[in-house]
Wavefront OBJ file of the C-alpha trace (Angstrom):
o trace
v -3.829 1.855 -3.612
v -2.723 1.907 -0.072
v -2.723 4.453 2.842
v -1.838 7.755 1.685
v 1.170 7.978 4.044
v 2.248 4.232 3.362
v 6.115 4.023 2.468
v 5.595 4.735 -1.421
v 7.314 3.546 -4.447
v 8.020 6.586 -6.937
v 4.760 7.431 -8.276
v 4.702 8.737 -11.827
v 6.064 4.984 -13.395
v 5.160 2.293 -11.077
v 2.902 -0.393 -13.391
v 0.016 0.710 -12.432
v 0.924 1.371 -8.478
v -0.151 3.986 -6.987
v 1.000 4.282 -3.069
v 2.887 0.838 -3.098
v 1.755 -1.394 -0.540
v 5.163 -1.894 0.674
v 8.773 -1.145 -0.537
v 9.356 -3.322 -3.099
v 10.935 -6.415 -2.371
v 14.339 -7.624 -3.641
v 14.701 -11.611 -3.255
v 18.060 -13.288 -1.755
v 19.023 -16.502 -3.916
v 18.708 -18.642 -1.261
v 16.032 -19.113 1.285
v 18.766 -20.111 4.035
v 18.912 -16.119 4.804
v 15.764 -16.550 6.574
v 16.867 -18.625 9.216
v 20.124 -16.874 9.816
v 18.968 -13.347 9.163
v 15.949 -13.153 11.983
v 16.415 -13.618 15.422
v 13.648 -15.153 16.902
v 10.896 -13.474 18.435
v 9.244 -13.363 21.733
v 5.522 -14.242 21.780
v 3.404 -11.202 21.375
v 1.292 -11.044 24.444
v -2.537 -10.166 24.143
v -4.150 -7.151 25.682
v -5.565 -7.809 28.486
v -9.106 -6.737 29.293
v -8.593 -5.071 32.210
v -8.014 -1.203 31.923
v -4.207 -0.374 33.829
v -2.614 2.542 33.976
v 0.145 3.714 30.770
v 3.550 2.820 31.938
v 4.913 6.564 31.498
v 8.729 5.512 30.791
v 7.267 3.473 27.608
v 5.434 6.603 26.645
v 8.792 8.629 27.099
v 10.692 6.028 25.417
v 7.939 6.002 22.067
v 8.350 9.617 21.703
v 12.064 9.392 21.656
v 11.522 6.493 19.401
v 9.636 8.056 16.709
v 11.847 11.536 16.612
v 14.754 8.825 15.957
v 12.541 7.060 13.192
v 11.564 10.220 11.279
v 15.213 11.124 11.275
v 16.197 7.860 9.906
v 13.347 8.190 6.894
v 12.367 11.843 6.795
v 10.710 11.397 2.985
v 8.129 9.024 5.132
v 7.626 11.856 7.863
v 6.562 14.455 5.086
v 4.464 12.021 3.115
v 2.896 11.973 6.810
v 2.612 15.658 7.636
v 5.621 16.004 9.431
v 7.520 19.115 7.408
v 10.178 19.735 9.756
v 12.070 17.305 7.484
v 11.407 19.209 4.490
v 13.771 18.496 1.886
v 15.775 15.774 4.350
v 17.130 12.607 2.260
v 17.788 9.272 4.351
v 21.319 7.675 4.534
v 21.513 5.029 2.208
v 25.307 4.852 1.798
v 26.550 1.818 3.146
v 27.794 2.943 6.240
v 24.388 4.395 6.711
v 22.658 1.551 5.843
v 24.857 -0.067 8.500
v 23.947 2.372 11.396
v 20.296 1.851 10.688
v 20.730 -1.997 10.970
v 22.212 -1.105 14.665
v 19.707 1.004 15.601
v 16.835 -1.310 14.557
v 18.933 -3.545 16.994
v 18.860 -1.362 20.211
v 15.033 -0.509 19.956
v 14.418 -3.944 19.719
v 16.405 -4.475 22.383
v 14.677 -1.928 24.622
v 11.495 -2.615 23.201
v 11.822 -5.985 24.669
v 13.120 -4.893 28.133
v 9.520 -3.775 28.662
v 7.424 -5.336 30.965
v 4.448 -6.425 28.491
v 2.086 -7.366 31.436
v 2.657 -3.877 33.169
v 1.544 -1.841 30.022
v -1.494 -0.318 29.326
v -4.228 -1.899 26.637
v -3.158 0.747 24.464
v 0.359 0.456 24.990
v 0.545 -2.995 24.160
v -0.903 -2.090 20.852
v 1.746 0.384 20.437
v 4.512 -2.018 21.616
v 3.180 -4.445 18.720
v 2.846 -1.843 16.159
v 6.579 -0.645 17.202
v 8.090 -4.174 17.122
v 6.686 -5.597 14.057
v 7.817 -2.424 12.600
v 11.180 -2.941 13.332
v 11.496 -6.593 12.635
v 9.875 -5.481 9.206
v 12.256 -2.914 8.273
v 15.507 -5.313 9.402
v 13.836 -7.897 6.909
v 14.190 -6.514 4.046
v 17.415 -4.957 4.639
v 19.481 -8.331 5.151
v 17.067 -11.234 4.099
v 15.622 -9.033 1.317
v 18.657 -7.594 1.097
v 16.888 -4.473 -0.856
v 19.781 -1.753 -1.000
v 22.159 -4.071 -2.735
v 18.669 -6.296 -5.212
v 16.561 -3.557 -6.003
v 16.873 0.005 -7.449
v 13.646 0.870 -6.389
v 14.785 0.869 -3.198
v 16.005 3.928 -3.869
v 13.396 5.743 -5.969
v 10.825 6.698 -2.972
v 12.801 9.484 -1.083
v 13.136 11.506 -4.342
v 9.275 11.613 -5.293
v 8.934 15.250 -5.485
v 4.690 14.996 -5.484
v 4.074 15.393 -1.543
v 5.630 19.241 -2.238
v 3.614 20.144 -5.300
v 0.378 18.020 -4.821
v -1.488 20.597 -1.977
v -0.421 24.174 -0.696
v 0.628 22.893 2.732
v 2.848 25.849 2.870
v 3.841 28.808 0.794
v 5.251 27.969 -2.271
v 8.599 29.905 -1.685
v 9.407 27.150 1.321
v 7.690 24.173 -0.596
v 10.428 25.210 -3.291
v 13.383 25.583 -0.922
v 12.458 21.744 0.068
v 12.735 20.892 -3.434
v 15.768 22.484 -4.597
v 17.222 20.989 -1.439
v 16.011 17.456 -2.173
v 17.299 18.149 -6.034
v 20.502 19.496 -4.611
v 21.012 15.952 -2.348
v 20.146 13.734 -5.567
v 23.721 13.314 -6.867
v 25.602 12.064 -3.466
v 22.280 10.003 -2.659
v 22.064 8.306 -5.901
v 25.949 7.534 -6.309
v 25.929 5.575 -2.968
v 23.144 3.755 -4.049
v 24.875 2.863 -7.366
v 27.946 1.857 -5.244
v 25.498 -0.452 -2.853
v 23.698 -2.414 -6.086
v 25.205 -5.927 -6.744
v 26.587 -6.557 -10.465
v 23.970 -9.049 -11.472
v 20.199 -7.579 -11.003
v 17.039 -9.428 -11.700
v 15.594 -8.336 -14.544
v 12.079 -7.040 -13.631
v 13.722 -5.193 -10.654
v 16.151 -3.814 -13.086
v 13.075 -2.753 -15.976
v 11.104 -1.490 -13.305
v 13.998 0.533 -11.540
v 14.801 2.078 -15.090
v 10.915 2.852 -15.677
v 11.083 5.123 -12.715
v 14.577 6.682 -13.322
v 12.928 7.786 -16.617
v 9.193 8.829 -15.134
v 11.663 10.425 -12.487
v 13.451 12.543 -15.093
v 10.389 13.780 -17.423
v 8.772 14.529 -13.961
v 11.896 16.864 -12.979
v 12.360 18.587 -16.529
v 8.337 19.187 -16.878
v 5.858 18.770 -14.019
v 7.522 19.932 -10.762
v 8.335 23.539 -12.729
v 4.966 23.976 -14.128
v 3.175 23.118 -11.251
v 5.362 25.609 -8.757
v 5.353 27.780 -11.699
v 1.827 27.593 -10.969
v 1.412 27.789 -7.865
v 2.933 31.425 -7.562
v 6.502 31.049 -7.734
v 8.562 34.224 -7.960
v 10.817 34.290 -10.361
v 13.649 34.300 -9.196
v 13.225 31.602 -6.874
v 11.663 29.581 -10.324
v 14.975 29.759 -11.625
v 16.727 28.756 -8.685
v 14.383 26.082 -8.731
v 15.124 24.754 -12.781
v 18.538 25.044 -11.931
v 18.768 22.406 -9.158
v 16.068 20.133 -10.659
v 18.400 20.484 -13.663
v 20.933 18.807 -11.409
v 18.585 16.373 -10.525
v 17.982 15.581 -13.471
v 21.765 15.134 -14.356
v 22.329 13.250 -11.484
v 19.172 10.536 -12.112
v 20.992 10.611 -15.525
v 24.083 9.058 -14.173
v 22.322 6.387 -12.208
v 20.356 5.591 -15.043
v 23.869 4.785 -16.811
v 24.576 3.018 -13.761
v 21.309 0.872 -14.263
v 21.730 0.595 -17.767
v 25.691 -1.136 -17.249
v 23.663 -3.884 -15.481
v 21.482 -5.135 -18.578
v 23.734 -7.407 -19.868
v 24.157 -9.441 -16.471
v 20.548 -9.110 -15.208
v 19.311 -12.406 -14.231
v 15.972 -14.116 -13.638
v 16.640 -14.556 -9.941
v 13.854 -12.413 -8.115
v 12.487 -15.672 -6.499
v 12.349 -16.010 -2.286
v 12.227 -19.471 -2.150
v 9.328 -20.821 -0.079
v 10.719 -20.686 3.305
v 11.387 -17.069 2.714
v 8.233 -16.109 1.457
v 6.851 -18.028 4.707
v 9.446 -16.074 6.944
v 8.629 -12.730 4.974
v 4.991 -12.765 6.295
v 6.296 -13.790 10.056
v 8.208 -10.805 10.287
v 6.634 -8.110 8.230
v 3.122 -9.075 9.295
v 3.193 -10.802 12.039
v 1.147 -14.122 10.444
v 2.245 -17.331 10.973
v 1.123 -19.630 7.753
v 2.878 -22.325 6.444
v 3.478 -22.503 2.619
v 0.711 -25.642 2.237
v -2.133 -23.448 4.408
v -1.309 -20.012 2.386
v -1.788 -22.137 -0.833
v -5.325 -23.775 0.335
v -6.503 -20.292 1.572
v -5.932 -18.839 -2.012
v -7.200 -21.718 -4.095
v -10.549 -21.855 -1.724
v -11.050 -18.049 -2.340
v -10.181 -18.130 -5.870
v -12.558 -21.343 -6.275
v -15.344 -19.492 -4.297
v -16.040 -16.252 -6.290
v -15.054 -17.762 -9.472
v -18.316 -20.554 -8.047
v -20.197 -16.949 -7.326
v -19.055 -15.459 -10.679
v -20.294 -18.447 -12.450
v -23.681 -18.201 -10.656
v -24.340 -14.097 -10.843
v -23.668 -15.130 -14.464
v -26.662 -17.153 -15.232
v -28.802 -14.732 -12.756
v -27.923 -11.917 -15.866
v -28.437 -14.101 -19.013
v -28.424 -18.208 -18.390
v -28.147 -18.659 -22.077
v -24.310 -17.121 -22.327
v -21.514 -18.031 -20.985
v -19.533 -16.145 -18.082
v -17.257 -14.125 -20.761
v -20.304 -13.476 -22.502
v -21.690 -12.002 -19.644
v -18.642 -10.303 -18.083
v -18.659 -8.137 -21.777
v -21.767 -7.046 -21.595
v -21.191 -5.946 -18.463
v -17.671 -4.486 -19.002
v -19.784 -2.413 -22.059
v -21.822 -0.828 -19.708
v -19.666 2.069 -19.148
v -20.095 6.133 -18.382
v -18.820 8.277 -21.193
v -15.022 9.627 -20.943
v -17.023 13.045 -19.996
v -19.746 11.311 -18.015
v -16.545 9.818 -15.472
v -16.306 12.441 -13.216
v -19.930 12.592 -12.608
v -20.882 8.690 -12.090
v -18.084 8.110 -9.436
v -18.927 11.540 -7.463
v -22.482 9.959 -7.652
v -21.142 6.757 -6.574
v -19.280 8.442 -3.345
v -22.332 9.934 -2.621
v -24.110 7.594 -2.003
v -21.808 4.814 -0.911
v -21.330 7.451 2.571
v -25.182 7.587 2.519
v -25.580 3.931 1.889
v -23.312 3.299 5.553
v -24.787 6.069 7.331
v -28.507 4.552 6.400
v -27.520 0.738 7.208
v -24.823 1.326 10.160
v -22.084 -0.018 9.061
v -19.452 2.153 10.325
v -18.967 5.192 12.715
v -17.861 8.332 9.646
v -15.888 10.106 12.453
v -15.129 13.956 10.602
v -17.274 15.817 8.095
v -14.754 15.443 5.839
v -14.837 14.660 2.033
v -12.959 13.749 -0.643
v -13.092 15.351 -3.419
v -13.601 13.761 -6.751
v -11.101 15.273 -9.329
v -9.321 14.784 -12.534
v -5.763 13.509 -11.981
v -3.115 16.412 -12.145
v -1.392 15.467 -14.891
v 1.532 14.376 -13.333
v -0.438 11.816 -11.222
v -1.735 10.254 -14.182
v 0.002 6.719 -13.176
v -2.907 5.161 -13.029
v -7.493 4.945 -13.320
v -8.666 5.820 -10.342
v -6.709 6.165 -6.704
v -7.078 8.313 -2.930
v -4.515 10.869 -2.460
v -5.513 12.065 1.157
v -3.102 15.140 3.135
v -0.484 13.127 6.345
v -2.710 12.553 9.518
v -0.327 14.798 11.028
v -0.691 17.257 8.860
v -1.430 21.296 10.789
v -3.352 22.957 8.009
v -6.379 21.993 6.949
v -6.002 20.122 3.770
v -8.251 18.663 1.203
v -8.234 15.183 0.243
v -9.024 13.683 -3.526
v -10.296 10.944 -5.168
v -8.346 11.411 -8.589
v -9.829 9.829 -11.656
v -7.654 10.021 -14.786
v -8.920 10.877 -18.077
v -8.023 8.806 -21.140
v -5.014 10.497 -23.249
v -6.685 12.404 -26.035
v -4.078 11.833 -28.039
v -5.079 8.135 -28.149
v -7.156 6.503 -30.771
v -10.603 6.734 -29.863
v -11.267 3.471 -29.717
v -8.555 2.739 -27.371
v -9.766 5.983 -24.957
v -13.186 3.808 -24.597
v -11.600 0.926 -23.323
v -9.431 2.406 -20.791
v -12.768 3.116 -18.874
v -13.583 0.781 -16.602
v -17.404 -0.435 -16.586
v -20.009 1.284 -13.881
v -19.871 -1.887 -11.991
v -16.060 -2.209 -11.987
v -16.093 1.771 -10.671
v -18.555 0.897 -7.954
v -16.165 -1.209 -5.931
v -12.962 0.723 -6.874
v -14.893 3.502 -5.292
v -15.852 1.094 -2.222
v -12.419 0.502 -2.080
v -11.005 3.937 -2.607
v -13.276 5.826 -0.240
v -16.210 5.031 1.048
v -15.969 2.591 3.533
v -12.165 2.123 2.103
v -8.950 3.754 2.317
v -10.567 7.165 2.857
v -12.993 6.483 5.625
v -9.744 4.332 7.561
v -7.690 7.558 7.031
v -10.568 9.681 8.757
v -10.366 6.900 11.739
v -6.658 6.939 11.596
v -6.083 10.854 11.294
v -8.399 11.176 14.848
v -6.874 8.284 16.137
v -4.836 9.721 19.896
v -1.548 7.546 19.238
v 0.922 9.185 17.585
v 2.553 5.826 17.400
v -0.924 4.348 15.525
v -0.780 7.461 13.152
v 2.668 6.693 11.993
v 2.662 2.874 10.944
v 0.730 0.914 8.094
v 0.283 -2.361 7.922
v -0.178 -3.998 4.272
v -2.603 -6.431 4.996
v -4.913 -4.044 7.901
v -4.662 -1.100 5.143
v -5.400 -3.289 1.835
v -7.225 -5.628 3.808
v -9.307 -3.300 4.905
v -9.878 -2.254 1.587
v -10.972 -5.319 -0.261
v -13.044 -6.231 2.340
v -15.086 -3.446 2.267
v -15.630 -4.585 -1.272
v -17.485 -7.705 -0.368
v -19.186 -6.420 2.756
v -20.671 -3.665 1.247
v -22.422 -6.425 -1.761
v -23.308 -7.927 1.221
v -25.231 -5.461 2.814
v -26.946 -4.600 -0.280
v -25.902 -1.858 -1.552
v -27.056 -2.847 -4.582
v -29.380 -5.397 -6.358
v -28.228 -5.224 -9.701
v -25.951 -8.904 -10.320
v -24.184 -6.626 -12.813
v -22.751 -4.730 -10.208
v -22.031 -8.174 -8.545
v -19.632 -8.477 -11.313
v -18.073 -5.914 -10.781
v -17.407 -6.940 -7.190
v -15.984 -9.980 -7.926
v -14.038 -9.197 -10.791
v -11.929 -7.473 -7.942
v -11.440 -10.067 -6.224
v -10.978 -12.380 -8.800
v -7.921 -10.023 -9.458
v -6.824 -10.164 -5.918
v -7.344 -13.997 -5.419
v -4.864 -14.209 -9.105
v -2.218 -12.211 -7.423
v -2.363 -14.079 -4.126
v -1.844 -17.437 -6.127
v 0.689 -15.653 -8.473
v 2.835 -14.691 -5.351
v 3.524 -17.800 -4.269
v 3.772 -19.287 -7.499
v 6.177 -16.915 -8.197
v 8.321 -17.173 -4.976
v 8.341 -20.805 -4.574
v 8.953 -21.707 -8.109
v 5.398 -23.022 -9.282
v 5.062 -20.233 -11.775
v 7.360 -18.771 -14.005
v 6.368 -14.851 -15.347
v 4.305 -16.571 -18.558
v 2.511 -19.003 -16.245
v 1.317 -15.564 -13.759
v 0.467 -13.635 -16.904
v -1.740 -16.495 -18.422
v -3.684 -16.352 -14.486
v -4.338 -13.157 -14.775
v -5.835 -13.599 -18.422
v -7.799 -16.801 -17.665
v -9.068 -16.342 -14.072
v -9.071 -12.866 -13.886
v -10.104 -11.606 -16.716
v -7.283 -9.367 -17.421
v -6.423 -7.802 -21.273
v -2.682 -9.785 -21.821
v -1.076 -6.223 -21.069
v -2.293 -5.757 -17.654
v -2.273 -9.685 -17.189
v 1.542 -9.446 -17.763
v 1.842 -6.149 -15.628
v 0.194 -7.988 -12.716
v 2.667 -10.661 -12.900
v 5.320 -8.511 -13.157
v 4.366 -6.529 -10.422
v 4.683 -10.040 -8.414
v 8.539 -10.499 -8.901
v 9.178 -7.220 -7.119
v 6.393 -6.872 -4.237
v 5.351 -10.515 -3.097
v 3.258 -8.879 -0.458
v 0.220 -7.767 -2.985
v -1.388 -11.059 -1.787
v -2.076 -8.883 1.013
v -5.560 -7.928 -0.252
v -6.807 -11.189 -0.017
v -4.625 -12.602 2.474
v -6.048 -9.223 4.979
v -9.588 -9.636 3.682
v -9.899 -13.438 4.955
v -7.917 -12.729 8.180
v -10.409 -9.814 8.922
v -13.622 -11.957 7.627
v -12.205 -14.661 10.445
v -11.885 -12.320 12.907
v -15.332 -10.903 12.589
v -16.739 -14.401 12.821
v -14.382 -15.070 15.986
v -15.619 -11.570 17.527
v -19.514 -12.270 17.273
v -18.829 -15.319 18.948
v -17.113 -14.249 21.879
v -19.761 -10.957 22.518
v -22.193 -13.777 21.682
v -20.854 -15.832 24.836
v -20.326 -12.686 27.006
v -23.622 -11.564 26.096
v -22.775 -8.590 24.039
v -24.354 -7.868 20.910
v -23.131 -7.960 18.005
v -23.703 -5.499 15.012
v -21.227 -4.243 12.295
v -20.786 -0.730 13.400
v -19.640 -1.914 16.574
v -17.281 -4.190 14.880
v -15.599 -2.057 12.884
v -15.538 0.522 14.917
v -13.116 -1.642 17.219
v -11.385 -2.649 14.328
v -10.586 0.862 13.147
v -9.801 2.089 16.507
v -6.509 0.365 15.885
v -5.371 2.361 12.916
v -3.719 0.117 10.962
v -1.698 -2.179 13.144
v -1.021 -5.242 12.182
v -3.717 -7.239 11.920
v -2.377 -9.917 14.783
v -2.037 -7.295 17.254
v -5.483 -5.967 16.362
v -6.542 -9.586 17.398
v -4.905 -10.168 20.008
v -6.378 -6.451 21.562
v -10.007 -7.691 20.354
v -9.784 -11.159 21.341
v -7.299 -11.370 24.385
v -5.006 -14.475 25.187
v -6.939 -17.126 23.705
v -7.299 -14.944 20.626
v -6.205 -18.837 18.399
v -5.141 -18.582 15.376
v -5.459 -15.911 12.490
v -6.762 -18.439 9.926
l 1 2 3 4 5 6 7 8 9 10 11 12 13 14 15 16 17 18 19 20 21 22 23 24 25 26 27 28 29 30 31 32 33 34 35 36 37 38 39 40 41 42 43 44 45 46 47 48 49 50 51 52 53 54 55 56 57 58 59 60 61 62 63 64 65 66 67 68 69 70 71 72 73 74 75 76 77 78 79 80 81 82 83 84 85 86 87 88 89 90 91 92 93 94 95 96 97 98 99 100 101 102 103 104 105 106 107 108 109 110 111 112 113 114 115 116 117 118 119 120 121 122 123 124 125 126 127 128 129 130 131 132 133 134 135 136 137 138 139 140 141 142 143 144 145 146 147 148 149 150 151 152 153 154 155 156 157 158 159 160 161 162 163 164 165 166 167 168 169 170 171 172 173 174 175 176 177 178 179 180 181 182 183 184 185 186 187 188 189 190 191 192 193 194 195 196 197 198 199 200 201 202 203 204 205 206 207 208 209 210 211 212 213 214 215 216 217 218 219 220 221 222 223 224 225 226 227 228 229 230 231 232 233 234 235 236 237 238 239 240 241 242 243 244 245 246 247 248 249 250 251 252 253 254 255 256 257 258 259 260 261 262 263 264 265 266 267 268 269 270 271 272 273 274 275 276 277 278 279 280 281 282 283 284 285 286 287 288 289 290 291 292 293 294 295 296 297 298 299 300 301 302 303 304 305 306 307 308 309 310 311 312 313 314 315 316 317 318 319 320 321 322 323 324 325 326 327 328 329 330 331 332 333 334 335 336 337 338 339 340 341 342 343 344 345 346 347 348 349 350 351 352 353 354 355 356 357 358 359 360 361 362 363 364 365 366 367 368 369 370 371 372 373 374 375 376 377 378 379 380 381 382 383 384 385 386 387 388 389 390 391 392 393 394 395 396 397 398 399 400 401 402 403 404 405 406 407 408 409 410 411 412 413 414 415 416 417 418 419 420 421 422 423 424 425 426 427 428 429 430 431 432 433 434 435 436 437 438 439 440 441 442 443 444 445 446 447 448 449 450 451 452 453 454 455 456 457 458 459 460 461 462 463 464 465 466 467 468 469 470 471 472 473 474 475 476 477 478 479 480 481 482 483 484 485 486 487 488 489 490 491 492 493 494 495 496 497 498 499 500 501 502 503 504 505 506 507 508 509 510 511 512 513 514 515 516 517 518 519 520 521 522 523 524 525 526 527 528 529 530 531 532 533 534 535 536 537 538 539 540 541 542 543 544 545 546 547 548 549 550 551 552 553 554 555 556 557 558 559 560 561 562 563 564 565 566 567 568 569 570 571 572 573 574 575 576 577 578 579 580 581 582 583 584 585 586 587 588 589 590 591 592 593 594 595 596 597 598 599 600
């Protein structure tokens, strides 16, 4: 799971997503595209230490900025709290698609006509944040080339869920949005059926048809009970079936469109390895070479399987690790019992950092631990927190979704993950993970900070939460070591299975036998993961963020060591969350100043 607000891919079918980390990523055949696709880029200068003054025509020109942004992608702006777009659908016809290329062009252009040096600390952040945002977006529009490779491209701005999930407003005007969305699907969809190329890859093609169908079943059943629910009059309910009804038509058609593609779809979803290099320059920021990114994933994967093999004989020396990792993965709560072991486990995770001082909680705030609605049943266990912008006080939930009665009952018993396995996702989920950053980034002053996400500062973030909270002993139980490192065994498999995939050292069988043998994953999820790989390259970010932020903890104790600062985690983090979720270069540069070296 990523930030709440994060660009999403369409929620009720995405393999097991639940907020994408990114938009998915459509490959160009040939890496050349890097090279004449991105211009290159000035150096990003550090913050400085000393305090100065904000420059008030960059703060003029930001605001001006992001009203022109949220225009451009108003489904983003109400997944982030903004409902004056309400019901707004982006142009994605190809003359559209065109005027957002040259308007990615002139911010960068007047981005760059700032004076760096003159800006504020906190501006520079901002000017980072802003640029790499940009350069991002312009990526995978013409090296990506995602409007013409992928038909999820198109899937995100007609999720339905941010107008059904909480009362953020009466239901009459959450249903006007709707019908007005439903009423925009046909002319939407048809451009983006006229942008797609002949020949698709095939996973993008699968995976695009997956959420044309989850899309359809969503229109025809959930969105109408659950505004039938919330109040609807009826009148406006029928006013309501009738438009989703033409949503519903319309997703129809583009599924035909989709489904005219089958016969030509093609294996070609690989970036080549200079693209998958050039891909992290520009979306991230992080400069890696193909040979360092492939040491720094076969050291981590090496190291906690080492640690896994270890905690192993601390539980039982006579078994082997499999052994061992199923008697742990039997030591699981009830279906019934769920609910009640992870509100238990959020409990005390929040008391667990307020009694060791690991982070500064800023609000009072809580999420609660519910059920999935049933049209949020995509996947286990996820965060579905209200836009930081949002005006009305909204709750936020930890959603935990309960086995399918319908299924054998067997079957129900091993779709529950073990205690151990639960403990971390809940680490990860909430407490010190993506809901404690969303506190930090919801209070955070910038509007610019509360607007962007960065992959591998949000996921990062989240992982390595995972292993610092083990580490400050949060438990004592190896079991629940386990459980710890079976999640980042998983995240150290789809690192290596990203550039396998991308640079041609793994075909899809080769990523789905990874995820079996080093992972631990049942061979349906193994070959979801590796699926999941063709389309968003980027879920190495959870690793990839975890070890740049591990580096840059070690780099920050030494430098308040030499200044004669102390060091202690709170402090740490603090800083580090202080930067919402800019990319995590910037946030180095801000901590560490000019000589801030490299990120790994």
């Amino acid at each position: 799971m990523t930030s709440p607000w994060a660009p999403r891919l369409l929620a009720p079918l995405s393999l097991g997503l639940t907020i994408a980390c990114s938009p998915p990523a459509s490959a160009p055949s040939s890496a050349s595209a890097a090279k004449s696709s991105v211009p290159a880029e000035p150096p990003v200068t550090a913050t400085a230490p000393a305090e100065r003054p904000p420059d008030g025509a960059f703060s003029e020109w930001t605001k001006q900025f992001l009203t022109r942004h949220f225009a451009a992608h108003p489904d983003s702006a109400v997944a982030l709290g903004l409902h004056e777009h309400d019901g707004e659908l982006p142009d994605h016809s190809s003359a559209g698609l065109e005027r957002r290329l040259g308007a990615i062009a002139g911010a960068l252009e007047r981005l760059d006509s700032f004076d760096r040096a003159a800006l504020s600390p906190a501006q520079r952040v901002e000017h980072g944040v802003i640029n790499r945002a940009l350069r991002a977006e312009r990526f995978r529009l013409t090296v990506q080339r995602e409007p013409q490779r992928s038909p999820m491209f198109y899937a995100g701005a007609l999720d339905l869920t941010p107008y059904i999930s909480r009362a953020y407003k009466p239901a009459e005007e959450r249903a006007a949005a709707i019908i007005k969305v439903a009423r925009g699907a046909g002319p939407y969809l048809r451009a983006g059926a006229k942008n797609l190329d002949p020949a698709l890859p095939r996973t993008f093609l699968d995976t695009g048809l997956l959420q044309v169908r989850g899309l359809i079943e969503f229109c025809q059943k959930d969105v109408l009970e659950a505004m039938k629910a919330s109040g609807l009059s009826e009148a406006r309910m029928g006013e309501l079936a009738a438009a989703t009804a033409e949503m519903v038509a319309a997703l129809r058609e583009f599924e035909g469109e989709l489904l005219a593609r089958e016969e030509g779809a093609t294996d070609d979803y690989a970036l080549g390895a200079e693209t998958f290099v050039a891909m992290l320059r520009e979306t991230e920021g992080l400069e890696l070479s193909r040979e360092r990114l492939e040491a720094i994933a076969t050291e981590d994967l090496e190291r906690n399987l080492a640690t896994l093999r270890e905690t192993a004989k601390q539980i039982d020396p006579s078994r082997s690790v499999g052994e061992v990792m199923a008697e742990v993965a039997a030591r699981k709560p009830a279906p019934d019992e769920v609910l009640a072991v992870a509100g238990e486990q959020v409990a005390r995770m929040r008391q667990a950092i307020v009694d060791r001082e690991l982070v500064t909680i800023p609000t009072e705030n809580v999420a609660e631990v519910r059920p999935s609605p049933p049209f949020m049943r995509w996947n286990f266990a996820f965060l579905d927190g209200a836009g930081p912008f949002e005006q009305t006080a909204l709750p936020s939930f930890y959603y935990i979704s309960p086995p399918d009665p319908a299924w054998p009952k067997q079957q129900q018993a091993d779709y529950i993950p073990s205690s151990a396995d639960l403990l971390f996702v809940t680490v990860h989920e909430v407490w010190p993970g993506h809901f404690l950053h969303y506190q930090h980034i919801k209070t955070q002053p910038s509007d610019v900070l509360r607007s962007f996400w960065s992959y591998t500062a949000g996921e990062g973030w989240a992982h390595y939460v995972e292993q610092m909270m083990w580490e400050a002993g949060v438990s004592s139980d190896p079991r629940d070591h386990v459980g710890q490192l079976q999640n980042a065994l998983l995240r150290d498999a789809r690192f290596v299975s990203a550039l396998g995939l991308h640079t041609g050292a793994l075909e899809l069988d080769g990523a789905t036998a990874l995820f079996r043998e080093q992972a631990f994953q049942d061979e349906a999820n193994a070959r979801q993961q590796a699926v999941r790989g063709t389309f968003d390259p980027m879920y190495l970010a959870y690793t990839l963020g975890k070890l740049v932020i591990l580096k840059l903890r070690a780099d920050v104790r030494a430098k308040w060591a030499a200044e004669g600062k102390p060091f202690t985690l709170r402090a740490f983090h603090d800083e580090l969350l202080a930067h919402g979720a800019a990319p995590l270069p910037v946030i180095r540069a801000s901590m560490l100043g000019d000589d801030a070296g490299p990120v790994l």
